[in-house]
N, C-alpha and C positions, 0 to 999 in steps of 0.2 A: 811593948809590942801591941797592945790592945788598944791602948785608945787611938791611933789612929782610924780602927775600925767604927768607931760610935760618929765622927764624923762622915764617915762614908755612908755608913746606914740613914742619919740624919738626911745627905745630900739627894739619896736614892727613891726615900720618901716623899724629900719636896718634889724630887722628878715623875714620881708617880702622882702625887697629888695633882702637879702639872698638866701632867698628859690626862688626866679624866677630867680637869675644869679649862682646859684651850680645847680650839678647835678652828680649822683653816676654811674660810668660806672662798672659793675661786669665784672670780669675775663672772664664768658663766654656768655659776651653781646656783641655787638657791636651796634654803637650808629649812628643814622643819625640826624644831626642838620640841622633844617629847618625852615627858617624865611618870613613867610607870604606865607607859603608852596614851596617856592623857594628853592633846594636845596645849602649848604653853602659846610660842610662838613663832613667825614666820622671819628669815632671816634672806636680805637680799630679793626679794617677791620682785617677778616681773612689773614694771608701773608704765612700759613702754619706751621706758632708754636702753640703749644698748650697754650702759656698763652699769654694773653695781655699785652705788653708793654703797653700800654695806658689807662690801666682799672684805677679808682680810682675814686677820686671826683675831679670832672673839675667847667669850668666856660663859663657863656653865658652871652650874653644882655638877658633882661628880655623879650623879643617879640620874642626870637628865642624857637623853640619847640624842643621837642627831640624824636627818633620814636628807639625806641628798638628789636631789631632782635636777633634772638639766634647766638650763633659762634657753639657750639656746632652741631656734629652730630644728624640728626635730621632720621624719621622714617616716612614713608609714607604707610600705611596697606588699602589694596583695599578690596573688595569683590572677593569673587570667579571668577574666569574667567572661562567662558567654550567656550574650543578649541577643535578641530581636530589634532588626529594625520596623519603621513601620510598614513597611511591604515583605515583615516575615522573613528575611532573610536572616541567618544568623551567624555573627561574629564575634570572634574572641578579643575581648577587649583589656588591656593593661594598661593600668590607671597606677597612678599614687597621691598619695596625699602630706600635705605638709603643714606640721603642725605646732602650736606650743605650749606650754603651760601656765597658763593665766593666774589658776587659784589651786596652789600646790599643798593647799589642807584637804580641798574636795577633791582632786586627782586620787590622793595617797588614801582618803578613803573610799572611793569607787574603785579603784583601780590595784591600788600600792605599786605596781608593774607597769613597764611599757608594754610587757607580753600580752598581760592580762588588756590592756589597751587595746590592744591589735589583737586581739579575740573577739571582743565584746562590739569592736566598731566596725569592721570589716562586715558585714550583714547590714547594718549600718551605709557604709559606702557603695555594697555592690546592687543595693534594693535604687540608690542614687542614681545610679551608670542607666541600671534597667528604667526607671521612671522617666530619667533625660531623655536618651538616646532614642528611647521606644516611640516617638514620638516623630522621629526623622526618619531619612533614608541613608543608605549607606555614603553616597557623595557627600549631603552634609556635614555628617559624622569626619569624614577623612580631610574634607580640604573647605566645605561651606562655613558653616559658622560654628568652627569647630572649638573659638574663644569662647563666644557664649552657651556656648552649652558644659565649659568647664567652669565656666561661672554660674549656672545654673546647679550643677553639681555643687558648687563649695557653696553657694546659700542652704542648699538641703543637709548636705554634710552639717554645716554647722547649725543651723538650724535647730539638727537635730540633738550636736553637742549640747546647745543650750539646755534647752529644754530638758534633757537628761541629766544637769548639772554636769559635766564630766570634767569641769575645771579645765578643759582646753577650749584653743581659740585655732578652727582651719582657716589657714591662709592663702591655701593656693591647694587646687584638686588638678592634675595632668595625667590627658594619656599621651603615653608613649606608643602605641600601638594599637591597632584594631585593625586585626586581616581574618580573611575568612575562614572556619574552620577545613582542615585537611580533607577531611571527607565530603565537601559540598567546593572545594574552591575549583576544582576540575570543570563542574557543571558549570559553576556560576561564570568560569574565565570562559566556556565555551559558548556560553550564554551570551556575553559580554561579544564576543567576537563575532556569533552569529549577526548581534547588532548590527557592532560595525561593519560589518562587509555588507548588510541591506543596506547602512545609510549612505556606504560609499558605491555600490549600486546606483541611487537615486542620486546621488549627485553626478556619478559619469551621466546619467541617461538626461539630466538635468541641462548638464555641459555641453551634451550632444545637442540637444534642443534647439541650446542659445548661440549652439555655432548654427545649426538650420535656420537658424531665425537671422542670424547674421550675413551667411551666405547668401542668404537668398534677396536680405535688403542689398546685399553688395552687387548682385544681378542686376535688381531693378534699375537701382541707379546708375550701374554700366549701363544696363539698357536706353535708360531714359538722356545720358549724355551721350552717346552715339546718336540716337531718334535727332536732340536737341543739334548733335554737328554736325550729319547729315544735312539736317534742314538749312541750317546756316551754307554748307557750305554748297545746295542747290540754289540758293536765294544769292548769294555772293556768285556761282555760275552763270545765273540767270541774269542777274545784273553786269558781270563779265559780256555775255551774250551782247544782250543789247546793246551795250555802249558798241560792241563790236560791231554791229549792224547798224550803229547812228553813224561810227564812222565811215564804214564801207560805202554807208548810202550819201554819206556829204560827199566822201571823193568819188562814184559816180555822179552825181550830180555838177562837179566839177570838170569833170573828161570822163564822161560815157565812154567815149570809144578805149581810154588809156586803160579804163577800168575794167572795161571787156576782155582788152587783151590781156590785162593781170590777172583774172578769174581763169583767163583760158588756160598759160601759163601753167597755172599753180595746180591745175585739173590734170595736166599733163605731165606734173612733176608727181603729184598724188600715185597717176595711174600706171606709169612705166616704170617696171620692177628692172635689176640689175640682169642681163643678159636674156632679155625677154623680147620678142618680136610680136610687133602686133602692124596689122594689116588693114590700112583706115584711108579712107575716100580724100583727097586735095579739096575735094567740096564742102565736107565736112565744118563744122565749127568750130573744131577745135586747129586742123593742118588752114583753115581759109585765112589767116592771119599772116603763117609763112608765105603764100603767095600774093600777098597783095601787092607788093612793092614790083612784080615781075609783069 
């Protein structure tokens, strides 16, 4: 009944030995091996491909440890910041930043933490926001050139990384938000509003203008085409006239007398109204016609 035990203890051993000399590296891990906390080496290290040649299941001495770091883009989300713009107003601004681990030996000894990361850089980021931003006004901040000035952010940002060794590399700095704070945003929307009711003000009285201005050329030149059809149509009159006079005078001239009596005629059709009596001499000029034939 015992010696099947000596094989099993045998088996348990190699399975222990196992488990403290393997070790599983994920695709998007990177691995630092360290023995008696002395750094040896780096396993899987970002090089700028997205998969690890080196991921899999590897092998240690049993006294070496192993410290696991993401490769992976990583996210850094602050609290609100609140800044100035350059006309002193002030807004709460919510940024993040996005980040990775470039050189995961200087990381684990600046840092060992992502905590500790996001303690140490946050002052860091939010002195960024303030030095950027502080330089504009509120419109640019929200809707003007609001890319480059997230790109001016992540040169400072990293910049800064550099320089402090911090074994990271920022790849992208965003705000999410920038509204005014609670206690000024009352003033400032009334502020705002006072604006726009002066500029829409100026533009009715503006609009009024350009219709007086309109109006009153639409006068002129009524005026001036009436003046101009008048005239025409005294001059077209006047030449009516005449012609009427060249002919009148050619058919007197043809029959005086025929033309006399059509003048008289027509004087007398002119002058006798519908149930009217009038009381005129046979000697007359105009009755001397009816009695001539008698």
């Amino acid at each position: 009944m015992k010696k099947p035990i000596i094989p099993g203890i045998i088996i348990a051993i190699f399975a222990f030995i196992a488990i403290l000399c393997t070790y599983i590296v994920d695709e998007r891990e990177q691995a630092l091996i360290l023995q008696f906390g002395e750094y040896k080496r780096t396993v899987n290290q970002w090089d700028g491909t997205p998969k690890g040649a080196e991921a899999g299941l590897k092998f240690k001495l049993p006294w070496e440890s192993v410290v696991r770091l993401e490769r992976r883009n990583l996210d850094l989300d602050f609290d609100p910041v609140r800044i100035r713009d350059i006309d002193s107003n002030p807004l709460l601004v919510d940024a993040f930043v996005r980040y990775r681990i470039t050189d995961p030996l200087q990381f684990y000894k600046t840092f060992r933490t992502e905590d500790r990361l996001r303690d140490r850089y946050k002052p860091v980021v939010e002195s960024s926001l303030r030095d950027s931003l502080g330089k504009v006004d509120t419109q640019t901040i929200v809707a003007g050139r609001r890319a480059e000035l997230m790109q001016e952010i992540q040169d400072a940002a990293n910049k800064k990384a550099i320089d402090e060794d911090y074994g990271i590399e920022v790849i992208d700095v965003r705000i999410k938000r920038a509204d005014y704070p609670q206690e000024v945003a009352q003033s400032v929307f009334g502020r705002m509003e006072a604006d726009r009711m002066k500029e829409a003000a100026l533009l009715r009285e503006q609009g009024r203008e350009e219709a007086r201005k309109i109006e009153n050329d639409a006068v002129r030149r009524a005026t001036v085409i009436v003046a101009k059809a008048r005239e025409e149509a005294e001059k077209t009159k006047g030449e009516g006239d005449g012609e009427r006079n060249r002919i009148y005078a050619d058919a007197y001239n043809q029959d005086p007398d025929f033309f006399e009596f059509y003048r008289s005629m027509e004087a007398l059709k002119k002058g006798f109204g519908k149930n009217s009596t009038y009381v005129m001499s046979s000697e007359g000029d105009l009755l001397g016609y009816l009695d001539k034939d008698q």
